[in-house]
C-alpha positions in Angstrom: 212.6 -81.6 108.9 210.8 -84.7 108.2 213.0 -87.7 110.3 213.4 -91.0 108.4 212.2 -94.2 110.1 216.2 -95.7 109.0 217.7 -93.1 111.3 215.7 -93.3 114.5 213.4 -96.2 114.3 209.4 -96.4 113.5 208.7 -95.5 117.2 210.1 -91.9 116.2 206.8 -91.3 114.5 205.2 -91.7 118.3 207.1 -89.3 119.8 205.5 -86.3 121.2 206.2 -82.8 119.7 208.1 -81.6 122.1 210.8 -84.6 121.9 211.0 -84.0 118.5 211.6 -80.5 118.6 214.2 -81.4 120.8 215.9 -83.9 118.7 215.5 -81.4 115.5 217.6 -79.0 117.3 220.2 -81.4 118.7 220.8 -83.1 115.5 220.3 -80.1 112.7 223.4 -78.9 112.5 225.4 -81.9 111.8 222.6 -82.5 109.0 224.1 -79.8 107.0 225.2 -81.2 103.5 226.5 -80.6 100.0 222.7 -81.2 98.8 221.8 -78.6 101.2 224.3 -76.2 101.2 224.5 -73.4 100.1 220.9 -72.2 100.6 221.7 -68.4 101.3 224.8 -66.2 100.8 227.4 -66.7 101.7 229.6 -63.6 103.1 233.6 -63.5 102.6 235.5 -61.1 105.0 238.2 -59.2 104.0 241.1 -58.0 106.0 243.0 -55.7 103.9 242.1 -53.4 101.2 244.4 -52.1 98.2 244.7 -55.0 95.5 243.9 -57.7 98.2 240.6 -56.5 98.2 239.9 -55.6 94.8 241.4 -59.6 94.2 238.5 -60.8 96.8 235.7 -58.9 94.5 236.9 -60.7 91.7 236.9 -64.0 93.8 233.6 -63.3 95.4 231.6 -62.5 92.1 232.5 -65.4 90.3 232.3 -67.9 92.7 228.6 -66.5 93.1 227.7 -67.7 89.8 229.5 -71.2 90.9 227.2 -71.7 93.8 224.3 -70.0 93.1 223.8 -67.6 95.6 225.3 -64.2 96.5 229.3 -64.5 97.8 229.4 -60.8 99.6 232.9 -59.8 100.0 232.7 -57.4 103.2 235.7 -55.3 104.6 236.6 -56.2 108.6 240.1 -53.9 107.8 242.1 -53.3 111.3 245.1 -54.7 113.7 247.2 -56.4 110.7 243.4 -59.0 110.5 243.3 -59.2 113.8 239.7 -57.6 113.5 238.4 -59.9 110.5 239.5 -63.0 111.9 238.2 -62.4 115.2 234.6 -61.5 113.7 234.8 -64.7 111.6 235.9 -67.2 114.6 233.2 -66.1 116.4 230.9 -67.3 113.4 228.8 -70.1 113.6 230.4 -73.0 111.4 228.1 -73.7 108.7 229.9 -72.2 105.8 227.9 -69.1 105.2 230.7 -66.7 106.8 234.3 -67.2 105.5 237.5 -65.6 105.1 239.8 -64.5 102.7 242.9 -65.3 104.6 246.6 -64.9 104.3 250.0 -65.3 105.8 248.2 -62.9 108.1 247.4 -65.2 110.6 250.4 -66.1 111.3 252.1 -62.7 111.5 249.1 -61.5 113.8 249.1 -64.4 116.2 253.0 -64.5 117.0 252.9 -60.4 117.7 250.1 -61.0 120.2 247.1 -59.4 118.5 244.8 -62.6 119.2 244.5 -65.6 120.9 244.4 -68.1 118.9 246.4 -69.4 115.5 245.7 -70.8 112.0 243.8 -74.3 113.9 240.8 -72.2 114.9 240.2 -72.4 110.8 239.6 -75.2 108.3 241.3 -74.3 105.4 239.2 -74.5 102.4 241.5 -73.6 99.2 244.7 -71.7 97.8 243.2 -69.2 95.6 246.9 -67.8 94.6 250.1 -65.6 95.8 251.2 -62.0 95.3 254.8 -61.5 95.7 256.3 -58.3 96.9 258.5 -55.7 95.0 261.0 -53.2 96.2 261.0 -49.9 94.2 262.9 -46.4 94.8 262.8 -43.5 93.0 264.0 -43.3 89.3 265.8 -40.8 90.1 267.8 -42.4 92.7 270.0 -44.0 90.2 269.7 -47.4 91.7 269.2 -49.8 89.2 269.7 -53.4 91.0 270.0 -54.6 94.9 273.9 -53.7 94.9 273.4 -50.3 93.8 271.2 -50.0 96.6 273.0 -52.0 98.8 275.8 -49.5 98.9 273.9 -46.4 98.9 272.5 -47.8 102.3 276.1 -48.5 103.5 276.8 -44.7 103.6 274.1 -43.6 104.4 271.1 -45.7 106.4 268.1 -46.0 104.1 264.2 -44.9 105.6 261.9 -48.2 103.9 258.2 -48.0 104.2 256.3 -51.0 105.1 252.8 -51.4 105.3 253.0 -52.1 109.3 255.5 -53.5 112.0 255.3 -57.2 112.5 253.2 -57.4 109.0 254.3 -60.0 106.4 256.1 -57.4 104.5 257.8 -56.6 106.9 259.3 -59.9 107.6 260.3 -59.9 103.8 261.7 -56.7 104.1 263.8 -57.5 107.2 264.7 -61.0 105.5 266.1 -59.4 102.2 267.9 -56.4 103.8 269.7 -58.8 106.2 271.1 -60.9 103.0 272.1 -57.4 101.4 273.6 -56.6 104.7 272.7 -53.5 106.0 270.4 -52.0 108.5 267.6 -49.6 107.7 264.8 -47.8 109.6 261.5 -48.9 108.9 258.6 -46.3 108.4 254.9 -47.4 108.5 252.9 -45.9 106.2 249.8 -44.9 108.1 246.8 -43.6 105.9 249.7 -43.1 103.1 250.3 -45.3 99.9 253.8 -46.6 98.8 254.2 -44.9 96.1 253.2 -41.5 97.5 255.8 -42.0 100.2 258.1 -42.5 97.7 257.8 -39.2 95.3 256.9 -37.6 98.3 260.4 -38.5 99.8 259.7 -40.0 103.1 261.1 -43.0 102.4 264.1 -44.1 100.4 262.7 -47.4 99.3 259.1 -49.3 99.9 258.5 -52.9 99.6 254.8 -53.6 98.6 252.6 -55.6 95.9 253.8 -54.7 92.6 250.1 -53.6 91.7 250.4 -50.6 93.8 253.9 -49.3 91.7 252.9 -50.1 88.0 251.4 -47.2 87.2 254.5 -45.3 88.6 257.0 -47.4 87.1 255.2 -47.0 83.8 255.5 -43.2 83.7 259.1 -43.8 85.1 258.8 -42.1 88.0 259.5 -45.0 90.3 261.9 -48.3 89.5 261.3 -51.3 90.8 264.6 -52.9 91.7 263.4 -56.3 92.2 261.0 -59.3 93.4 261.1 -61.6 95.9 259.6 -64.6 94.4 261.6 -67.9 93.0 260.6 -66.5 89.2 260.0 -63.0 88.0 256.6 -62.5 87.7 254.2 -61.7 84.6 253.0 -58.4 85.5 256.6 -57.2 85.8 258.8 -59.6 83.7 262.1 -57.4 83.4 262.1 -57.2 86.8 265.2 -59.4 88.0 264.5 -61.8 91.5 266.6 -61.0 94.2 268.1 -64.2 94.1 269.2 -63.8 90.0 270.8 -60.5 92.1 272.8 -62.9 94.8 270.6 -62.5 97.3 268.7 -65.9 98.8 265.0 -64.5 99.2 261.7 -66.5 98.4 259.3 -65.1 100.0 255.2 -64.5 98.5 252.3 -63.8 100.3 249.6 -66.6 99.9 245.9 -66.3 99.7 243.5 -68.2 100.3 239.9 -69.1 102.2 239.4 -70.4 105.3 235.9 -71.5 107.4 235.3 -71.6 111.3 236.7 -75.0 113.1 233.9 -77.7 112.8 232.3 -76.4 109.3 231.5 -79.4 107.7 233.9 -81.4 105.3 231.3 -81.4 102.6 230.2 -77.9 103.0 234.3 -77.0 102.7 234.7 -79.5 99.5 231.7 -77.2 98.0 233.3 -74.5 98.3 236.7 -76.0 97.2 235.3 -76.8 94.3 233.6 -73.4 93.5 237.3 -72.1 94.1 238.7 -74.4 91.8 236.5 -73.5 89.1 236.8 -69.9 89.5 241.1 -70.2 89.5 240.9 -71.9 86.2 239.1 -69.7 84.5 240.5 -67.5 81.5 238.6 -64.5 83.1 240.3 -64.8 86.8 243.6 -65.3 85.6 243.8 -62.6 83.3 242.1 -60.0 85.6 244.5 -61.3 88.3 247.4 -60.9 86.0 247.1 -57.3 85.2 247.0 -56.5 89.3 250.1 -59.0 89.6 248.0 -61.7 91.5 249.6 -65.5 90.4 246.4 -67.8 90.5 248.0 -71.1 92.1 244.9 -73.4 93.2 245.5 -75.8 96.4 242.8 -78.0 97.7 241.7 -78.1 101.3 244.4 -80.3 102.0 247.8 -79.4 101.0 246.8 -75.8 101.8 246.2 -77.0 105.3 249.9 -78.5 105.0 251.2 -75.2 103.4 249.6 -72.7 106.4 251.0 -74.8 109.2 254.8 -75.2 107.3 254.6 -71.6 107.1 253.4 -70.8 110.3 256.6 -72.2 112.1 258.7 -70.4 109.5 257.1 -67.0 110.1 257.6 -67.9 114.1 261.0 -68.7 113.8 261.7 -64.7 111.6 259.3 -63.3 114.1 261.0 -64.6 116.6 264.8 -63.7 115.1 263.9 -59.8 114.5 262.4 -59.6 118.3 258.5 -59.4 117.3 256.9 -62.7 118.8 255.2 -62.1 122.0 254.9 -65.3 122.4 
């Protein structure tokens, strides 16, 4: 790197070699800039797979052709993120290793899986929110929240969730405690929801609507409702909870995040790539058809969001007894 004479003065030219190796190194990596950046791909870890991942593909490839290099979405699955955000902390912050975050790192902070919180990452965008569903078996005969509400009064319901402490399981335990009643909560291991379901080891699942389509289509499962403020596109006769009686808003987020101290221009590059790829026709019908609501925030008021719903997610955690904190 060639140093300019406005920066360190014409004596800089008269510097031994060795100095100015030395002040290369010191000062290169604050030097890192939009104009720069990206020069290299750029990789994207994923905590979670199912439609979260298969979300981050779509994400990855077209903000690729955004920034002109290779975005390389790679699985770091394990601990409810705990494994993916560790790997990506430990990063060095130049905006070639990011993550594709969630409510996550919230939920895994306040059980005690790591360290350290949601300020050991710059937030970088809101890509968009999945909100979960709860569905049963068609041939339950539960049709709505009260049907099931009263089935569970007789007899205590078995509800599979994807993990204890995980964000749906915070939903779960925030929806059944407006209905009510108590249930036991079954993770599901190596299963899926819906094979839990026709398999009959659970009475009722709560997970991303993407996962029970193809179930509810062939009638074989019936989803009962949503937990978002609006029903959602992919599922539109699908009543809220609250059009039920029952005060639940609750959606999972997404978004991407970049190790503490990545530099604001490098994050408002990829912002931007992230905006463009969220208003697309492409993204937001491919996103529609796994039940994925695009909803763009900029660096900014996504950092706002995460930390608002960080002390939320304490204060649940901390009610059903799973901060360890």
């Amino acid at each position: 790197m060639r140093l300019r004479e406005g920066t360190f003065g014409a004596t800089a030219r008269c510097w031994p070699a060795s100095v100015a190796g030395v002040l290369f190194v010191l000062v290169s990596p604050g030097l890192v800039s939009a104009q720069q950046y990206p020069r290299q791909a750029v990789e994207m870890t994923v905590l979670f797979g199912g439609s979260s991942a298969t979300i981050a593909q779509l994400l990855a490839d077209a903000m690729s052709k955004e920034l002109g290099v290779p975005v390389v979405a790679v699985s770091r699955t394990g601990a409810g993120g705990a494994v993916g955000y560790s790997h990506v902390k430990a990063t060095p912050p130049n905006g070639y290793n990011i993550v594709w975050n969630s409510n996550s790192i919230s939920t895994v902070f306040h059980s005690g899986n790591i360290d350290f919180d949601y300020r050991t990452f710059e937030p970088v965008a809101r890509v968009g929110m999945e909100v979960p569903a709860l569905a049963v078996r068609t041939d339950s005969g539960w049709k709505t929240l009260k049907d099931f509400a009263a089935a569970a009064r007789q007899k205590k319901m078995r509800v599979g969730i994807s993990g204890r402490g995980s964000f749906v399981h915070l939903v779960s335990a925030a929806l059944f405690a407006k209905l009510g009643v108590d249930v036991i909560y079954v993770p599901y291991g190596q299963g899926t929801a819906p094979a839990e379901l026709l398999g009959g080891r659970v009475d009722a699942a709560l997970q991303w609507p993407s996962q029970f389509k193809t179930q509810a289509d062939a009638q074989q499962l019936r989803v009962i409702a949503v937990t978002s403020a609006a029903r959602i596109p992919v599922m539109p006769q699908v009543p809220t909870a609250k059009e039920q009686g029952y005060d639940v808003d609750m959606v999972m987020w997404r978004g991407l995040a970049a190790p503490r101290g990545t530099p604001k221009d490098v994050i408002a590059t990829l912002e931007n790539a992230a905006r463009k790829v969220v208003a697309s026709l492409r993204f937001k019908d491919l996103s529609a058809r796994l039940g994925f609501e695009p909803a763009f925030l900029p660096a900014g008021e996504f950092g706002a969001l995460v930390a608002k719903d960080d002390a939320s997610i304490a204060r649940l955690m901390g009610q059903l007894g799973l901060t360890r904190r």
